[in-house]
N, C-alpha and C positions, 0 to 999 in steps of 0.2 A: 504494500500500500504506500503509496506518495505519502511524502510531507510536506510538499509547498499544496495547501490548502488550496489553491486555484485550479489545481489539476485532478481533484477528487471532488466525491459526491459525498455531502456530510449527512448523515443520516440523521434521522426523526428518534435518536435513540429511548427517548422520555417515554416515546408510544407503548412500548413495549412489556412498561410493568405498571400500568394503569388501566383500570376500567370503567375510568370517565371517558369513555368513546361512547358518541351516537353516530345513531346509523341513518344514512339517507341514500334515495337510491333514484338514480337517471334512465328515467324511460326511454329506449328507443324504439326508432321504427326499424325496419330492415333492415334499409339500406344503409344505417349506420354501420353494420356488422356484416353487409356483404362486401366481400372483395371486390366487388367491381365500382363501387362506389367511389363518390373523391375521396373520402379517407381511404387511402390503401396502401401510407407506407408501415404500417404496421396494422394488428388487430388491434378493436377499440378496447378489449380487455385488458393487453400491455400498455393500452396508452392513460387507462382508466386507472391502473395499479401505480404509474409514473404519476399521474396529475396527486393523486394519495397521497403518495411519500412525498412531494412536493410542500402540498399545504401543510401537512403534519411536522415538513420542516420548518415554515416559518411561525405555526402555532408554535411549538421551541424555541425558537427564537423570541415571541412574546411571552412566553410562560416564564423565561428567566428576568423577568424584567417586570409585570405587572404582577401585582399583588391581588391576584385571582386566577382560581386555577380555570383554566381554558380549557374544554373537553377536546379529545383529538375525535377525527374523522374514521368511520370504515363509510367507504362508498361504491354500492354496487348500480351494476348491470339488471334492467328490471321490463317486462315485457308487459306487464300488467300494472294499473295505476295501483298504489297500494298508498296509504298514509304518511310515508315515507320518503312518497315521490316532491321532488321541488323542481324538477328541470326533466324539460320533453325534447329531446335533440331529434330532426331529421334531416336528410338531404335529399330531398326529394326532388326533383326538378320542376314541379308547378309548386310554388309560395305560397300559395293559397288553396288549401285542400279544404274540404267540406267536412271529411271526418276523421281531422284531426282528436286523437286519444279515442279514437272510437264514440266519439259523439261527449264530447268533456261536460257538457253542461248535465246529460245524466249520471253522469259516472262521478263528478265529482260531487253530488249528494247523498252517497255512498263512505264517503270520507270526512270524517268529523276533524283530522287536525293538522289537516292541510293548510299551511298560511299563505304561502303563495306556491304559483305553480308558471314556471318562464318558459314559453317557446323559444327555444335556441335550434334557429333556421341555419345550417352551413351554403352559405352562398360565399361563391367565387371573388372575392376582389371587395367583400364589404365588410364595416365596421361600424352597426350603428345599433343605437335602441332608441325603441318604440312602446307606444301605450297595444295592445293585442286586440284585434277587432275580433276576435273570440272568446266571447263568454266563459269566464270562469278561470281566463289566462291572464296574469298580473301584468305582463312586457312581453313584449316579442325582439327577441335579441337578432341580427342578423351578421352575422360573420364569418371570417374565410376562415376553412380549415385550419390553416395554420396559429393561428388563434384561440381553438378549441380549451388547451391546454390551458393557458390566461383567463379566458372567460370562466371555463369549470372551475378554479382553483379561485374565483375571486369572489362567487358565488356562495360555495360552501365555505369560504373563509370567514364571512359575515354572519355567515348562520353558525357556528364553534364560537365568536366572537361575542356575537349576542348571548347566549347561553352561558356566558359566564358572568351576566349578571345574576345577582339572586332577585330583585325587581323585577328583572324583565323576564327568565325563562318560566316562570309558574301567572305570566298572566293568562286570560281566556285565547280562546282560539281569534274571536272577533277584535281583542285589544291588539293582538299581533298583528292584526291585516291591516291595522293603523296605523299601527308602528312604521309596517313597510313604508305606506301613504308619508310619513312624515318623515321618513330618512330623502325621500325623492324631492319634496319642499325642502330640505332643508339643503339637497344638492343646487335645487336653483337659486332660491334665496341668499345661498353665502358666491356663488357664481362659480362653482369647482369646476375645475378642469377634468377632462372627463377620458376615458380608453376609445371609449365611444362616440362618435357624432350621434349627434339628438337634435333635433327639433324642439327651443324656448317655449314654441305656442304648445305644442303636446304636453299634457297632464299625464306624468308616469304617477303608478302606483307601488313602484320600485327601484330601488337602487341599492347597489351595491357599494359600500364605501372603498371598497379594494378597486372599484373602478378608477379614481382617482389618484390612485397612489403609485402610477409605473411612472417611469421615469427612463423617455426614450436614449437611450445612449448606441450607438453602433448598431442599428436594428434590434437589439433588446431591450424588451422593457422590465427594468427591474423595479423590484419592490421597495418601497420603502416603508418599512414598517414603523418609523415614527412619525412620517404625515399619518399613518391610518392609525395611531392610536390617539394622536391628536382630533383627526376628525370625531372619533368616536367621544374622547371626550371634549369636547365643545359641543354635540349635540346631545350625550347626557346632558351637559352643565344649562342648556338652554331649554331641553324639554323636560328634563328629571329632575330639577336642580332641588328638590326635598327628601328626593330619596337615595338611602344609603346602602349601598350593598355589606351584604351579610355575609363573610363566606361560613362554611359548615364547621363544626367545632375541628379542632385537631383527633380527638378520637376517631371521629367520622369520615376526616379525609384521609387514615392512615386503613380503615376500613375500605378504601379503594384501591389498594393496592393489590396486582396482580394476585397474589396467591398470598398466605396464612405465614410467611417465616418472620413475620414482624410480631413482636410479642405484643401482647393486649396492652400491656401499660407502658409501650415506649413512649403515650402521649405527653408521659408525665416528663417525660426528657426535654420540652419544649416550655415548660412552665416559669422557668426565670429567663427565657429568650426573649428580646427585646422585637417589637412590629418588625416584618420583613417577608421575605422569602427565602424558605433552607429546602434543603434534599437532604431523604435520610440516600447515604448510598451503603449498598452492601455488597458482600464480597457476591457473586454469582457464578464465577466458574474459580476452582481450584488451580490450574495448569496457567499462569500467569507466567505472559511473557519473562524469562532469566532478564532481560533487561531493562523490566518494569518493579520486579519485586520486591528491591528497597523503597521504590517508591510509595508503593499498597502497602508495606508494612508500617512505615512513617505517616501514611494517610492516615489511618484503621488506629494508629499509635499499640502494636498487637506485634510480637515475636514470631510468630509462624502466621502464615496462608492458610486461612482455614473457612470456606465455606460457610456462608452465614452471618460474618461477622458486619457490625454495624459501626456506622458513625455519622456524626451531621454536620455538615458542613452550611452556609451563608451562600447564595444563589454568585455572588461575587467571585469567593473559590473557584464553586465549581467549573464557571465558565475560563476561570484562570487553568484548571488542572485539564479541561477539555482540551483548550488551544494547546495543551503542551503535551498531554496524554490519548489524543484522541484514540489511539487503537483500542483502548480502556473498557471506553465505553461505546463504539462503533461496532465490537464486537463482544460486547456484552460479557463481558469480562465481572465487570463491576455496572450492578443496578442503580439507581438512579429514578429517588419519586420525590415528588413536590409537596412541600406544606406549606401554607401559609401560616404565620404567625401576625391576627389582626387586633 
């Protein structure tokens, strides 16, 4: 594995031993998944598994730095509208089909918590949203293939994002579809710059805040993940500004970690820790790289490599011992879960 950082893929490693994942899933039509279609330099499943670890890497990258844990992503492949669906991809070659979702306005009365639902049309050479002249669809997204990846990833990123209020993910179904309504007013109102061309006179009932936040450089557009936690709070502070998010006790959020090797009362190890953000990290494989082992022993502050072992570090560390250990925790060497202390 490299170690100039520029020439590797840094992994989603946090995903792996938590089970604050929701699950959301993208309907397609055929032709998304047939070969012959304009996607066809790879199948939409490998491209589906990339966009995944994509998002889940930059929820990591927020999760070390906001003081709320952020749930991660599973997102599948779905043929049938289910509760779960939020985005309808086709490429069809007439734009305007008649039964789209197999007729959405009865299908989705069937579905109780569904907040929004985007047509994401692949068309050749375009980049725009729109309000959806079909019943029961929030936006009609329209963009070129190559795009797919950005559009998916910036979509579900807002919905992981939202969810880690404790205000905003337990309101009703109808307060969410308002929600949406008012993140799209508050895109025109503050006049953001946007991934997408839109039309000022259209009334969207959606927007995504990750839309705003690439930043074209060399034909890539990267992310920047502190305009979008900025967006996000200036639009709490100007629609929410009474309410305080709560995160769940430290008992509770250590009750989400992957599997049972955490004792019942490590929460009490947090109890003279000052507000912030720590990981407990644990030993997870025994066979530690020979050229890491003083390192894990001096971490853990522990004489021998022994499976199991704990300790907690300040989200600061961690990202310091990443940069300089990543094989650590890229290969899951050593575990790695989030508390906040609020």
């Amino acid at each position: 594995m490299s170690k100039n950082r520029k020439n590797r893929k840094e992994a989603a490693f946090l995903r792996n031993f938590t089970t604050d994942i929701i699950n959301r899933m993208i309907l397609c039509d055929d032709s998304i998944q047939n070969k012959q279609s304009i996607i066809k330099e790879d199948s939409f499943k490998e491209t589906l598994r990339r966009i995944t670890e994509n998002t889940n890497y930059i929820i990591q990258q927020l999760n070390y730095i906001i003081p709320r844990n952020i749930p991660y992503l599973s997102l599948s492949i779905g043929t049938e509208l289910s509760n779960s669906t939020r985005l309808y991809m086709r490429a069809s070659t007439e734009k305007y089909i008649n039964n789209v979702i197999l007729q959405v306005d009865d299908a989705m009365t069937n579905f109780v918590d569904i907040t929004h639902l985007l047509d994401y049309y692949i068309c050749a050479g375009d980049r725009s949203i729109d309000s959806s002249n079909i019943d029961g669809l929030s936006a009609e997204i329209s963009a070129d293939s190559m795009f797919k990846e950005i559009v998916i990833n910036d979509i579900f990123l807002d919905i992981a994002y939202f969810n880690s209020y404790s205000f905003l993910r337990n309101m009703t179904t109808i307060a969410k579809k308002n929600f949406s309504k008012m993140k799209a007013e508050f895109f025109y109102k503050k006049k953001l710059d946007s991934f997408f061309d839109n039309d000022p006179n259209v009334v969207l009932d959606y927007y995504s805040f990750a839309f705003s936040c690439h930043n074209e450089d060399d034909n890539e557009f990267k992310f920047d993940i502190y305009k979008y936690i900025q967006l996000w709070d200036e639009f709490i502070m100007e629609y929410y500004p009474n309410e305080v998010h709560k995160e769940r006790k430290i008992s509770e959020q250590i009750e989400m970690r992957i599997d049972e090797h955490i004792p019942k009362d490590y929460f009490t190890k947090f109890g003279n820790l000052q507000q912030g953000i720590y990981f407990i990290l644990r030993i997870n494989k025994k066979d530690i790289p020979v050229k890491k082992i003083d390192y894990v022993l001096s971490l853990f502050n522990i004489d021998d490599i022994s499976v199991g072992e704990l300790c907690i570090i300040s989200s600061e560390k961690l990202i310091k011992s990443y940069e300089n250990h990543f094989e650590l925790y890229d290969e899951l060497y050593i575990a790695a879960f989030k508390v906040v202390v609020q």
